[in-house]
PyMOL CGO cylinders between C-alpha atoms (Angstrom):
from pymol import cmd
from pymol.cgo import CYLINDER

trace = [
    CYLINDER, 0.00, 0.00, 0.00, 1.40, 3.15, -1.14, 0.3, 1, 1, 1, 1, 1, 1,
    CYLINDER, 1.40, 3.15, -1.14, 2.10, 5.57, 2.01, 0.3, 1, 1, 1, 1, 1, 1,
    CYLINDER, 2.10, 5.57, 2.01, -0.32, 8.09, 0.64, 0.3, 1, 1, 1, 1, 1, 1,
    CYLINDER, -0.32, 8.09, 0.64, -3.42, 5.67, 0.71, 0.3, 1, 1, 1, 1, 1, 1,
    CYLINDER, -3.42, 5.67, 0.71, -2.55, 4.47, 4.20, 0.3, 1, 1, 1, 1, 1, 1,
    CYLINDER, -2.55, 4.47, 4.20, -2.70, 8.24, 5.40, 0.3, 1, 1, 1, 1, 1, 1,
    CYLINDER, -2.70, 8.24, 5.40, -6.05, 8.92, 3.23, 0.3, 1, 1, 1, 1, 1, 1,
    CYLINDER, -6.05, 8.92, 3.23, -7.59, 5.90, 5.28, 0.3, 1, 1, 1, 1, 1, 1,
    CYLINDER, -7.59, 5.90, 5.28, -6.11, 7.39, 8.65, 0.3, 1, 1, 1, 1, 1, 1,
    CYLINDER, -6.11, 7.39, 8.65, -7.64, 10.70, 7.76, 0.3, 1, 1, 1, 1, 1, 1,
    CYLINDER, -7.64, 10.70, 7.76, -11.11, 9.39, 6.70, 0.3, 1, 1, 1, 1, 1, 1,
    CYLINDER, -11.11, 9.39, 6.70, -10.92, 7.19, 10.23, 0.3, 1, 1, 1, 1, 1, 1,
    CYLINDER, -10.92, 7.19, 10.23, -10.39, 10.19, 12.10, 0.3, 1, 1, 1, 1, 1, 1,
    CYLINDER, -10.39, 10.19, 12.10, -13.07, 12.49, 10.26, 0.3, 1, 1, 1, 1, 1, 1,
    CYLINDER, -13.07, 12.49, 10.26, -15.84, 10.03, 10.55, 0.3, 1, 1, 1, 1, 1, 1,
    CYLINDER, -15.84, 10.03, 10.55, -15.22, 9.29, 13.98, 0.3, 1, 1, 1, 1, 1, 1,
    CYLINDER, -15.22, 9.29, 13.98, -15.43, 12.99, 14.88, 0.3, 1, 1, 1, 1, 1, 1,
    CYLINDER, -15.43, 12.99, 14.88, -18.19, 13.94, 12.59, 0.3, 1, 1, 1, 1, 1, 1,
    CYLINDER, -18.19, 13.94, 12.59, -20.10, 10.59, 13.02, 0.3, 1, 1, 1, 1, 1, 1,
    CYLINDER, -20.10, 10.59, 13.02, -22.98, 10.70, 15.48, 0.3, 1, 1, 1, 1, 1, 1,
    CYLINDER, -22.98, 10.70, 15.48, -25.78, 8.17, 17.09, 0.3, 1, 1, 1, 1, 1, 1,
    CYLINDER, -25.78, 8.17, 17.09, -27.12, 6.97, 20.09, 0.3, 1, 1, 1, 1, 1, 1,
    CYLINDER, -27.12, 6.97, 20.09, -26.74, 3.44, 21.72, 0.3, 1, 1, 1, 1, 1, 1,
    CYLINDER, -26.74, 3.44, 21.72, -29.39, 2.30, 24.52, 0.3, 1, 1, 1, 1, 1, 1,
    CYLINDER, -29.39, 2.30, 24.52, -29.99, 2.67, 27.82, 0.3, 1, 1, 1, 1, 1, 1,
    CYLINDER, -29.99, 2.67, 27.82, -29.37, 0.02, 30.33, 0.3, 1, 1, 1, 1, 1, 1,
    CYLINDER, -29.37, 0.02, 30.33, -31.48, -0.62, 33.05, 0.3, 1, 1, 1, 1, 1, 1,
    CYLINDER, -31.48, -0.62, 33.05, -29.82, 0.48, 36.71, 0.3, 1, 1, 1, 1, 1, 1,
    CYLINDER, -29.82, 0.48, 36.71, -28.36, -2.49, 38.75, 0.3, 1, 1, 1, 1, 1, 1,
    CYLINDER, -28.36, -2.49, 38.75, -26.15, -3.04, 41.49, 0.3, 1, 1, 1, 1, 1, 1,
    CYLINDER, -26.15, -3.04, 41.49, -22.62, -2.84, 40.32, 0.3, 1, 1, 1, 1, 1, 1,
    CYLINDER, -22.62, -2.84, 40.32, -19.87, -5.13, 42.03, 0.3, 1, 1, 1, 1, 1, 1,
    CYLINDER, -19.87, -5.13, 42.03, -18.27, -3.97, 45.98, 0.3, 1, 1, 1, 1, 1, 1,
    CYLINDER, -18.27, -3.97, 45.98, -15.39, -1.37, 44.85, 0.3, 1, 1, 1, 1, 1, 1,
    CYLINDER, -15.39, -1.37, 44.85, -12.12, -0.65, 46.53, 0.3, 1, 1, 1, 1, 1, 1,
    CYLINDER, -12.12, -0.65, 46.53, -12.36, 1.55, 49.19, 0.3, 1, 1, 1, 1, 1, 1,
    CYLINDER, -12.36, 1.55, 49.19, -11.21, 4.82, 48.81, 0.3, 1, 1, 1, 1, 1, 1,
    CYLINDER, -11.21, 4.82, 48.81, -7.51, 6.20, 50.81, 0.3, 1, 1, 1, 1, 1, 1,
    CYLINDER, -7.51, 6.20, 50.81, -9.24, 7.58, 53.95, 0.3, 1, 1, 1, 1, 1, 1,
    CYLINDER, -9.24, 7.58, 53.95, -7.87, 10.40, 56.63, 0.3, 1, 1, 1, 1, 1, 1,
    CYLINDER, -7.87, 10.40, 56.63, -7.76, 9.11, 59.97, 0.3, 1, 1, 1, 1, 1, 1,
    CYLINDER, -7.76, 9.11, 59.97, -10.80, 11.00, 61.33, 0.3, 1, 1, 1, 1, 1, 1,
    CYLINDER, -10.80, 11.00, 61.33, -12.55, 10.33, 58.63, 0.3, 1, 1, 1, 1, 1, 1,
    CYLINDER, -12.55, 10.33, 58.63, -15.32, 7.60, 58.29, 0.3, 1, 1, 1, 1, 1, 1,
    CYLINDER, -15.32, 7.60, 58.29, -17.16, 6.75, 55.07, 0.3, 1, 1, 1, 1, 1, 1,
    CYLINDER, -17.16, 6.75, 55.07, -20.06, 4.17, 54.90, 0.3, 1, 1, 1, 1, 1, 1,
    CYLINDER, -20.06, 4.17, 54.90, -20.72, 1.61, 52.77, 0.3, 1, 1, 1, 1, 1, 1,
    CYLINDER, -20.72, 1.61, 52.77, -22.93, 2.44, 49.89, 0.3, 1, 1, 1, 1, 1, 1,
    CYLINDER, -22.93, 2.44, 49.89, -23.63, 0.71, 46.85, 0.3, 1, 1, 1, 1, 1, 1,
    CYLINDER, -23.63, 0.71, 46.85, -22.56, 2.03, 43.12, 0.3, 1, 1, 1, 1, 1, 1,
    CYLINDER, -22.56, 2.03, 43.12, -25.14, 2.27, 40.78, 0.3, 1, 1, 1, 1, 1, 1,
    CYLINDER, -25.14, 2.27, 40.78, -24.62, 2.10, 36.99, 0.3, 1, 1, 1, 1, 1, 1,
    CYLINDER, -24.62, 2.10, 36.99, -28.42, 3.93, 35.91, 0.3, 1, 1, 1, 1, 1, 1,
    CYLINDER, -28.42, 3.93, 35.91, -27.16, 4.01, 32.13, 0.3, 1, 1, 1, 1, 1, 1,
    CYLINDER, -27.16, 4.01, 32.13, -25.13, 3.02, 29.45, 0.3, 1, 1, 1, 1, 1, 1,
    CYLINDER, -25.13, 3.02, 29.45, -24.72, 5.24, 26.59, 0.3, 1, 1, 1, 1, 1, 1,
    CYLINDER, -24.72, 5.24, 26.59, -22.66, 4.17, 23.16, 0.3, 1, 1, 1, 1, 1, 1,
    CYLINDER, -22.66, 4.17, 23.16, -21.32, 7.31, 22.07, 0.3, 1, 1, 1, 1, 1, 1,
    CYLINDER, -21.32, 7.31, 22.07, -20.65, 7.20, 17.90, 0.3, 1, 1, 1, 1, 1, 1,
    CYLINDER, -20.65, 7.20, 17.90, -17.46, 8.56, 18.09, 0.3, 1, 1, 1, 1, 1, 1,
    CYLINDER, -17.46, 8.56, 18.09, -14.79, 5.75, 17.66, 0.3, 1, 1, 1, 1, 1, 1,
    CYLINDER, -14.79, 5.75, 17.66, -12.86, 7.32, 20.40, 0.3, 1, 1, 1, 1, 1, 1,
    CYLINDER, -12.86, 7.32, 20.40, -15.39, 6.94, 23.30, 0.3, 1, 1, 1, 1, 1, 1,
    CYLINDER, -15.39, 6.94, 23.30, -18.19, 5.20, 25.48, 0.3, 1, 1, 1, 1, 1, 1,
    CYLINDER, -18.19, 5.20, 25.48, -19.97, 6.98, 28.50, 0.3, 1, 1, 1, 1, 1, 1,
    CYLINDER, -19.97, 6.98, 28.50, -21.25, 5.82, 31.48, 0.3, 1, 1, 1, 1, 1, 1,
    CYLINDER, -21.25, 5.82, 31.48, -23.32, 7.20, 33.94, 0.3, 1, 1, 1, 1, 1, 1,
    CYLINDER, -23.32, 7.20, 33.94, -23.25, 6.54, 37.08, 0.3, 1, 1, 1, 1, 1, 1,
    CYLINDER, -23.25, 6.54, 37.08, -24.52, 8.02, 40.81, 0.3, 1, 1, 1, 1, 1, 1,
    CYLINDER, -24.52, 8.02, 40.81, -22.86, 7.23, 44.01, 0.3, 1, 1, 1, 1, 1, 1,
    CYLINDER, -22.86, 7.23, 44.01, -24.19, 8.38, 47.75, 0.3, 1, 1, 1, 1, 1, 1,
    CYLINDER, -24.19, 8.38, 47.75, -21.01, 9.32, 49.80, 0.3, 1, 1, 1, 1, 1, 1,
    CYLINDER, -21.01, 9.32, 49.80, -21.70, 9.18, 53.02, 0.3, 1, 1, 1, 1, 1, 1,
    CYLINDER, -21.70, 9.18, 53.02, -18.71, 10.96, 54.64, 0.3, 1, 1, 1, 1, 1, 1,
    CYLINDER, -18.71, 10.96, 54.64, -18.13, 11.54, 58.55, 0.3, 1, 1, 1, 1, 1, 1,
    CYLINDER, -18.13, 11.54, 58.55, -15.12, 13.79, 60.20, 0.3, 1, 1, 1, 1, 1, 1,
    CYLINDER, -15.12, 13.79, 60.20, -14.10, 12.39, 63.78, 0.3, 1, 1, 1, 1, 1, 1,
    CYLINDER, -14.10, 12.39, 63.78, -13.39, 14.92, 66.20, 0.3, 1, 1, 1, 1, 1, 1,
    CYLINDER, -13.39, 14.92, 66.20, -12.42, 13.52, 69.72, 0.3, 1, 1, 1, 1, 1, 1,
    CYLINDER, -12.42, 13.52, 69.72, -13.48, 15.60, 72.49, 0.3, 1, 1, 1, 1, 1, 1,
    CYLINDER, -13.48, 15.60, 72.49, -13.20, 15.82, 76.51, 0.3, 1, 1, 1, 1, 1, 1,
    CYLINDER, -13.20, 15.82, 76.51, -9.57, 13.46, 76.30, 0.3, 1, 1, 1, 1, 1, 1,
    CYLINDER, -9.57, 13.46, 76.30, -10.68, 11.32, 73.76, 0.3, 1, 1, 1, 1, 1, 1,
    CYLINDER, -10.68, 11.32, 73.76, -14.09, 10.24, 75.59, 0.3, 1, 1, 1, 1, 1, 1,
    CYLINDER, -14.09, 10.24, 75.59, -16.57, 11.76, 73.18, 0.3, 1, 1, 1, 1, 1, 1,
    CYLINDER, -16.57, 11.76, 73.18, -16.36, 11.54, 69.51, 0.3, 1, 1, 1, 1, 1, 1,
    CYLINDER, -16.36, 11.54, 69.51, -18.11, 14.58, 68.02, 0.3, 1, 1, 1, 1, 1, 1,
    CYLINDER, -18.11, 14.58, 68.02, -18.81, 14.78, 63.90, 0.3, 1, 1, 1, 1, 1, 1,
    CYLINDER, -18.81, 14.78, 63.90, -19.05, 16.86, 61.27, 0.3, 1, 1, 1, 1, 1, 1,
    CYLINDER, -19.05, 16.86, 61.27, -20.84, 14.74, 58.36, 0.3, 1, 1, 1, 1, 1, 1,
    CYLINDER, -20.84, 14.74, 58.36, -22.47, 14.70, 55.17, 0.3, 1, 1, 1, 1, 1, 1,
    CYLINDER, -22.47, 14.70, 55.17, -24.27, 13.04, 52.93, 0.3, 1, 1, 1, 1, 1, 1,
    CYLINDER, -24.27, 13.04, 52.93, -23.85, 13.70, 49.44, 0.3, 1, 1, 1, 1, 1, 1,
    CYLINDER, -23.85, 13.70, 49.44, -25.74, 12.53, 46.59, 0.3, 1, 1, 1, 1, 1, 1,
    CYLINDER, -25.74, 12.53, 46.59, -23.20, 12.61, 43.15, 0.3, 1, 1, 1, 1, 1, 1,
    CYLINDER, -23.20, 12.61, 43.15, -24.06, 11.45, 39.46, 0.3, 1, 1, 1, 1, 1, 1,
    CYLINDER, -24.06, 11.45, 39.46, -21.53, 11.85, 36.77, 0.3, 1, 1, 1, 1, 1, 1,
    CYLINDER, -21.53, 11.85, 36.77, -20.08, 10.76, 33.51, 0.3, 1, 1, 1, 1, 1, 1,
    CYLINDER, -20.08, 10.76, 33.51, -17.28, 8.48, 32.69, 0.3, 1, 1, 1, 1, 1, 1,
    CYLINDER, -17.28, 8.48, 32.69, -16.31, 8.58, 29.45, 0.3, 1, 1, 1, 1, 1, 1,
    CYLINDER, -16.31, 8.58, 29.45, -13.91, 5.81, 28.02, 0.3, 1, 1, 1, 1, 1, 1,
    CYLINDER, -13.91, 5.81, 28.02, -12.69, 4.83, 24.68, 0.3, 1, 1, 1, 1, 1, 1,
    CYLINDER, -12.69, 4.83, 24.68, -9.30, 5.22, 22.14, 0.3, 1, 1, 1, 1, 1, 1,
    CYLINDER, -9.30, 5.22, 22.14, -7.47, 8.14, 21.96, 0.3, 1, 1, 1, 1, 1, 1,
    CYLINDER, -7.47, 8.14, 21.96, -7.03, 8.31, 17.33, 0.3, 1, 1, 1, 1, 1, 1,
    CYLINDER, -7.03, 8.31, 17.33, -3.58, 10.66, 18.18, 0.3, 1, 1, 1, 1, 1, 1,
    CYLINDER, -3.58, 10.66, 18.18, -1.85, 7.79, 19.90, 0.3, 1, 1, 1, 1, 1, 1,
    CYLINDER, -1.85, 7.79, 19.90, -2.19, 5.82, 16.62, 0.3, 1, 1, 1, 1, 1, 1,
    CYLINDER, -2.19, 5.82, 16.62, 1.71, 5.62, 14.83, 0.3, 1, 1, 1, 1, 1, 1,
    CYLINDER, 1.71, 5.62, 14.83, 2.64, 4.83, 11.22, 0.3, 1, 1, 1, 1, 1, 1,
    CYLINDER, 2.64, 4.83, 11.22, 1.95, 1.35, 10.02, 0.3, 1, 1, 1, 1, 1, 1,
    CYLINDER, 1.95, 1.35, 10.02, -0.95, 0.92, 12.25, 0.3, 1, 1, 1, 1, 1, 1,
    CYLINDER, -0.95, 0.92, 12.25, -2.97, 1.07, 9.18, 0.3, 1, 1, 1, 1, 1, 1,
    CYLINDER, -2.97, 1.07, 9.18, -2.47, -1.42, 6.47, 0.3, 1, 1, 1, 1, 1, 1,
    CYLINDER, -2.47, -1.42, 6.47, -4.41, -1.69, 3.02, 0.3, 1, 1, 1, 1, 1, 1,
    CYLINDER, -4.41, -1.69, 3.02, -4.93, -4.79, 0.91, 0.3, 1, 1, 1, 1, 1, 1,
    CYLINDER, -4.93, -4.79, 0.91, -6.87, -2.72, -2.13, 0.3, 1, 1, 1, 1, 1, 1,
    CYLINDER, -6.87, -2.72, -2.13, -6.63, -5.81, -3.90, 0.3, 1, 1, 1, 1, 1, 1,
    CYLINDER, -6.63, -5.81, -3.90, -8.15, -7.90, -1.28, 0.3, 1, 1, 1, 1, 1, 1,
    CYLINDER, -8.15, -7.90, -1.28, -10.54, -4.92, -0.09, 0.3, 1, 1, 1, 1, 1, 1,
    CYLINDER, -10.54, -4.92, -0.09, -9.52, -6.03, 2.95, 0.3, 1, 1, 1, 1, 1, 1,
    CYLINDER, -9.52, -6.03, 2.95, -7.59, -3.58, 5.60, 0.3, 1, 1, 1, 1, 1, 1,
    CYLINDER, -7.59, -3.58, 5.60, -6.13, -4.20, 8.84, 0.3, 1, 1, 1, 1, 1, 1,
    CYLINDER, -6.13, -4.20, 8.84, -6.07, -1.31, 11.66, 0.3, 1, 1, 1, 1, 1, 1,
    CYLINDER, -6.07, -1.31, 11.66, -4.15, -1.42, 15.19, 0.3, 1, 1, 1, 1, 1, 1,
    CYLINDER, -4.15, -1.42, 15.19, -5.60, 0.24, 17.70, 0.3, 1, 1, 1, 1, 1, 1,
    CYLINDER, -5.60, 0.24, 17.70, -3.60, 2.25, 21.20, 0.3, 1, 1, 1, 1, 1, 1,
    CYLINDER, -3.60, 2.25, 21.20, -5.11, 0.31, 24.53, 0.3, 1, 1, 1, 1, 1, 1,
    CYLINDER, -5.11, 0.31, 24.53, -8.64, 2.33, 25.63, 0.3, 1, 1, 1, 1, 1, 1,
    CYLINDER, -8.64, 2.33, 25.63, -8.38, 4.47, 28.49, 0.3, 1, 1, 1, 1, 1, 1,
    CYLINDER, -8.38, 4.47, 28.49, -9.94, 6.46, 30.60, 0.3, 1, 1, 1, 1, 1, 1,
    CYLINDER, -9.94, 6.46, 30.60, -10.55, 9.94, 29.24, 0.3, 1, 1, 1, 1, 1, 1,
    CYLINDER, -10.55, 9.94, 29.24, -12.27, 11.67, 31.75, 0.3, 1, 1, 1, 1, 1, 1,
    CYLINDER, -12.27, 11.67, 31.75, -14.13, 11.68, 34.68, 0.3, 1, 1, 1, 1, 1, 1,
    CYLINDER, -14.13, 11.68, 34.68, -16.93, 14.30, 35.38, 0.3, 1, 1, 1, 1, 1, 1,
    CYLINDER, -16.93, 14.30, 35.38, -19.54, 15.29, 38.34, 0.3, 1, 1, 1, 1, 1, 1,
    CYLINDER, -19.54, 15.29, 38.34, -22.68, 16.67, 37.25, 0.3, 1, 1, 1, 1, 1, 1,
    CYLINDER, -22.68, 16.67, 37.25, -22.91, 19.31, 39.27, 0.3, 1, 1, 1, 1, 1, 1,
    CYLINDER, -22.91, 19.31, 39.27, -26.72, 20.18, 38.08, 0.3, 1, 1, 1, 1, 1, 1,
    CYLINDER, -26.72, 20.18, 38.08, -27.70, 16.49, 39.42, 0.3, 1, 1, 1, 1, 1, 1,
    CYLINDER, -27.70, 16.49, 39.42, -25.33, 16.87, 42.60, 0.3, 1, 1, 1, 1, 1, 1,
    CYLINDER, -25.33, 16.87, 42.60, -26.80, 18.01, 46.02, 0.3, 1, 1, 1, 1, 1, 1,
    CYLINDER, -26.80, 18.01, 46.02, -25.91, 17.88, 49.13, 0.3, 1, 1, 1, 1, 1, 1,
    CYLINDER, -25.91, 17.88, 49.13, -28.99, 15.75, 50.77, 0.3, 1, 1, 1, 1, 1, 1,
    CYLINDER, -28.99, 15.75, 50.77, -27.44, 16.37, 54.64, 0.3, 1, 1, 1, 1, 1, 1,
    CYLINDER, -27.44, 16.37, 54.64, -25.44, 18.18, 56.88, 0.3, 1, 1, 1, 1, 1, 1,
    CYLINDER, -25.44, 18.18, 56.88, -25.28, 17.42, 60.01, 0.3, 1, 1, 1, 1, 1, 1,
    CYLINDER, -25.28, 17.42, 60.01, -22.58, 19.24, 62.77, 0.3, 1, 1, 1, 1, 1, 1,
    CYLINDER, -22.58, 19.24, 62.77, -22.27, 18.07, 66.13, 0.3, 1, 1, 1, 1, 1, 1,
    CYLINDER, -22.27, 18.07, 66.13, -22.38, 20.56, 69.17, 0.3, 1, 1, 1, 1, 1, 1,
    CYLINDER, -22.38, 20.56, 69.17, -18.80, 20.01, 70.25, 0.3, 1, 1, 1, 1, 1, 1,
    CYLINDER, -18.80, 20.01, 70.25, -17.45, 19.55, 66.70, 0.3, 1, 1, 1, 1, 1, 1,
    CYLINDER, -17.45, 19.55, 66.70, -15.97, 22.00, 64.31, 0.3, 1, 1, 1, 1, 1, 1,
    CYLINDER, -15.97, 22.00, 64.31, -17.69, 22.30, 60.90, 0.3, 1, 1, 1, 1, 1, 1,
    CYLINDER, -17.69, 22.30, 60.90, -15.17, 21.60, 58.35, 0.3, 1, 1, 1, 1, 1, 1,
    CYLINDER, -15.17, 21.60, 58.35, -15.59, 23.63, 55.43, 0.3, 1, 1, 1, 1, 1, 1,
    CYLINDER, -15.59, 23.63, 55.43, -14.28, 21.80, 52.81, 0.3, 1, 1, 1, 1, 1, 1,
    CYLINDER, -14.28, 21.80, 52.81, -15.56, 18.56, 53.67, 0.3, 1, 1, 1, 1, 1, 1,
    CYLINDER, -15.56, 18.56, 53.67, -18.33, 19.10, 50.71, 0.3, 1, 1, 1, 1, 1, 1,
    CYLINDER, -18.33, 19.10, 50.71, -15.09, 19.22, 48.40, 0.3, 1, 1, 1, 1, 1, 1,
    CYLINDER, -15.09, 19.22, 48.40, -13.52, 16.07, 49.66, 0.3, 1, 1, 1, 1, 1, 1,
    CYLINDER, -13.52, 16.07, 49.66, -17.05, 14.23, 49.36, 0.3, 1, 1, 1, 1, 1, 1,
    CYLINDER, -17.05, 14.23, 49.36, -16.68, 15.34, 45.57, 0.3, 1, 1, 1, 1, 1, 1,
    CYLINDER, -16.68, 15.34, 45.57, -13.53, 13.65, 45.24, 0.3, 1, 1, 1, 1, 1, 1,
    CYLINDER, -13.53, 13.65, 45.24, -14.14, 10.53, 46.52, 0.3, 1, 1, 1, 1, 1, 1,
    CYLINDER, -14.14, 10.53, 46.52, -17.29, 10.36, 44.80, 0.3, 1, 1, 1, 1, 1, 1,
    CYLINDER, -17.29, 10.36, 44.80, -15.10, 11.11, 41.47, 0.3, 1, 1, 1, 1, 1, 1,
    CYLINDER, -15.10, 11.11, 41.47, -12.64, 8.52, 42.17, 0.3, 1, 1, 1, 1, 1, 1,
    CYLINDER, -12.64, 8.52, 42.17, -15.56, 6.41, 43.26, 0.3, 1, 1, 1, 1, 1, 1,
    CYLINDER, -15.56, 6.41, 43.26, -17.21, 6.51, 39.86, 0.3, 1, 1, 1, 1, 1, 1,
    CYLINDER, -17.21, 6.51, 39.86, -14.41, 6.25, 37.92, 0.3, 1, 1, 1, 1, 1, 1,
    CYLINDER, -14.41, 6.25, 37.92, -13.67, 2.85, 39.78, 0.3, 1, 1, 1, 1, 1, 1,
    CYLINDER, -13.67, 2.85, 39.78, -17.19, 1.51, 39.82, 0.3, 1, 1, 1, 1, 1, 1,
    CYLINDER, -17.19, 1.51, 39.82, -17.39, 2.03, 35.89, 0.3, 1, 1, 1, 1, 1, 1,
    CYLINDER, -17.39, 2.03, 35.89, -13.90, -0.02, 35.56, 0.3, 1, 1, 1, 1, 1, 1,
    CYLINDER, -13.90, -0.02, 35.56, -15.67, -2.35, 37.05, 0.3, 1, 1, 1, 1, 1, 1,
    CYLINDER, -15.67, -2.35, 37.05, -18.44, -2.56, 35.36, 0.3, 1, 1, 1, 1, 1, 1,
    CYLINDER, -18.44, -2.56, 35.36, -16.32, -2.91, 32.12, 0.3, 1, 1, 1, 1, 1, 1,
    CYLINDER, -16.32, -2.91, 32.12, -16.14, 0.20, 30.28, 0.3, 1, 1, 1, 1, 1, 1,
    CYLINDER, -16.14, 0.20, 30.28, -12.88, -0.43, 28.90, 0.3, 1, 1, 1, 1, 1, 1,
    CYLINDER, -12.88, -0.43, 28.90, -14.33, -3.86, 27.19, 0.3, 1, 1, 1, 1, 1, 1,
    CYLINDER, -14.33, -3.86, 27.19, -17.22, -1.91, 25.67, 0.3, 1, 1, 1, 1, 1, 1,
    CYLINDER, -17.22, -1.91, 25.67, -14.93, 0.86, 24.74, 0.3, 1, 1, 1, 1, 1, 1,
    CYLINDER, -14.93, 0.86, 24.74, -13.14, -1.62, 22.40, 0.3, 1, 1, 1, 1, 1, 1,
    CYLINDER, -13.14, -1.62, 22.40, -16.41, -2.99, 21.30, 0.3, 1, 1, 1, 1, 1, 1,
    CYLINDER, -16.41, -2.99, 21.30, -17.78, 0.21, 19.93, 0.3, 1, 1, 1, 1, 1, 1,
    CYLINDER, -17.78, 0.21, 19.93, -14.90, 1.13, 18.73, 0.3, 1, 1, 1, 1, 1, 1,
    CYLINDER, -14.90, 1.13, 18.73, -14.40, -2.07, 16.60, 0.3, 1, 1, 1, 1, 1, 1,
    CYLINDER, -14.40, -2.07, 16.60, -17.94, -1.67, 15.23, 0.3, 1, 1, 1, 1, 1, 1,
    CYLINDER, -17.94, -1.67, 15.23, -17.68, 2.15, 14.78, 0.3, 1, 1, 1, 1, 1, 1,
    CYLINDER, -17.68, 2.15, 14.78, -14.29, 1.38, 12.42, 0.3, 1, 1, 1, 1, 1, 1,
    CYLINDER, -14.29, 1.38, 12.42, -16.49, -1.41, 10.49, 0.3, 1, 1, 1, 1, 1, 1,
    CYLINDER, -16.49, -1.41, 10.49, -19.01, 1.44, 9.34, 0.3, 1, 1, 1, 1, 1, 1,
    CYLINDER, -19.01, 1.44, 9.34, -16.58, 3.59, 9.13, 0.3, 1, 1, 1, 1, 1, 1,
    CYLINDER, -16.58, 3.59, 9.13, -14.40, 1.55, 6.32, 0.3, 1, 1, 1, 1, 1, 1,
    CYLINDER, -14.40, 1.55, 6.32, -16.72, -0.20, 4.69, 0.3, 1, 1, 1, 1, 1, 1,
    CYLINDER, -16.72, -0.20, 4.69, -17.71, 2.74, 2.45, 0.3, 1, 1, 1, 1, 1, 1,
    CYLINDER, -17.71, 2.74, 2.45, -14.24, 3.23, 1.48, 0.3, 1, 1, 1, 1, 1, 1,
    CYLINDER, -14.24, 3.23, 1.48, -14.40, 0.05, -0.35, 0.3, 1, 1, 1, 1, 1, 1,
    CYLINDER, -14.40, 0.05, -0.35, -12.53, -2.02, 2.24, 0.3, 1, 1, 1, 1, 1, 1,
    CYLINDER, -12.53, -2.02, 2.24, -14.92, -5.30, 2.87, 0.3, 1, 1, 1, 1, 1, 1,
    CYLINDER, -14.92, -5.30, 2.87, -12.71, -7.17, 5.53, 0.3, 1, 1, 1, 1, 1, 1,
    CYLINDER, -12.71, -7.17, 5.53, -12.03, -4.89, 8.52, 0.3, 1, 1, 1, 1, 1, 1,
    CYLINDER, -12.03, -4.89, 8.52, -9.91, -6.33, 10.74, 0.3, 1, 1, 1, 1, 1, 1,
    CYLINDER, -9.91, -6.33, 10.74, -9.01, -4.90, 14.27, 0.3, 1, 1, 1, 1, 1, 1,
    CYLINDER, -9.01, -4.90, 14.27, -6.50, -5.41, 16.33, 0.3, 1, 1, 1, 1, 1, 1,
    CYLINDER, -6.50, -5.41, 16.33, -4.94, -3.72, 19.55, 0.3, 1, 1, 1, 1, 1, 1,
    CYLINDER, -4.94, -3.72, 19.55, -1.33, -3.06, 20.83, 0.3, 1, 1, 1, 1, 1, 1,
    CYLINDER, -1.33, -3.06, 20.83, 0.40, -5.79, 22.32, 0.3, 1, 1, 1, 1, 1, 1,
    CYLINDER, 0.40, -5.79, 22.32, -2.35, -8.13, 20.48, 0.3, 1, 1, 1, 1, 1, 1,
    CYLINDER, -2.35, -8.13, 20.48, -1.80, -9.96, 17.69, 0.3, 1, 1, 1, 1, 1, 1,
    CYLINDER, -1.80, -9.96, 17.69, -4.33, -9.14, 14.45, 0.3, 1, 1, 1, 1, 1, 1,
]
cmd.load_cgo(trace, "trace")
């Protein structure tokens, strides 16, 4: 395949998968597997609350898969009082919903990932690992449902903040879990397919780094 071909299929793959848009379904909610508990201060107590995944959305961008997800954090700040007799909190309970968004970052790609059989109409593409690409809190959906300070304890002002966090780093586990990196490379694998075919390529075949094709 001539070098100039393999970079006119590269630039078509990229193109489409930008311009390209459709909607996948929606999942129903279920209870997503017990997650890894998050690093924790010393004073600080959080309870165990499920993950819920409420939907799964196939983005049509090759690059990407979202999940949405909502996570109660339930977050107590110990504050011994009178000599360490009386524990005294500051807590909150915080109910988060956000957005992780997964799938295979086209700039990573590197010459020769892209080979063309014209005569064959048959192409073979290698793909970077998926990843992460971000993480996001909704903060329209996002409330604070309680906030409770006891009479000897201090209010900590940024304990709202820290609930964020862990509910951030909370998501982003729970939708690990729950396989976004798997579906990532499925959609991405079927968004190439559609994305080739019209190109006059009839065998698509996709591979990943470290992977044989």
């Amino acid at each position: 395949m001539s070098e100039a071909r393999g970079k006119g299929v590269r630039t078509a793959l990229i193109t489409g998968a930008v311009a390209l848009a459709a909607a996948g379904g929606f999942g129903a909610a279920r209870l997503l597997p017990e997650q890894k508990k998050p690093a924790l201060a010393p004073e600080e107590r959080l309870a165990e609350t499920p993950v819920v995944l409420v939907a799964v959305r196939g983005l049509a961008r090759l690059e990407s898969v979202a999940f949405h997800m909502e996570r109660i954090i339930d977050l107590k700040h110990r504050q011994p009082r009178l000599f360490g007799l009386i524990d005294a909190q500051d807590e909150i309970l915080l109910v988060a919903a956000g957005d992780v968004i997964a799938g295979v970052d086209l700039n990573k790609m590197r010459d020769g990932d892209i080979t063309a059989f014209p005569a064959e109409r048959r192409v073979q593409v290698l793909l970077p690992p998926p990843e992460i690409l971000t993480v996001r809190i909704d903060n329209e959906r996002t409330y604070v449902h309680t906030r409770k300070t006891d009479l000897l304890a201090e209010r900590v002002e940024e304990i709202e903040t820290r609930a964020r966090r862990l509910a951030e780093d909370s998501i982003r586990d729970a939708a690990l879990s729950a396989g976004i990196l798997d579906r990532a490379k499925q959609d991405a694998e079927h968004t190439l397919t559609a994305l080739i075919t019209p190109l006059g390529y009839h065998h698509v075949e996709v591979g990943w780094r470290g992977d044989a094709i």
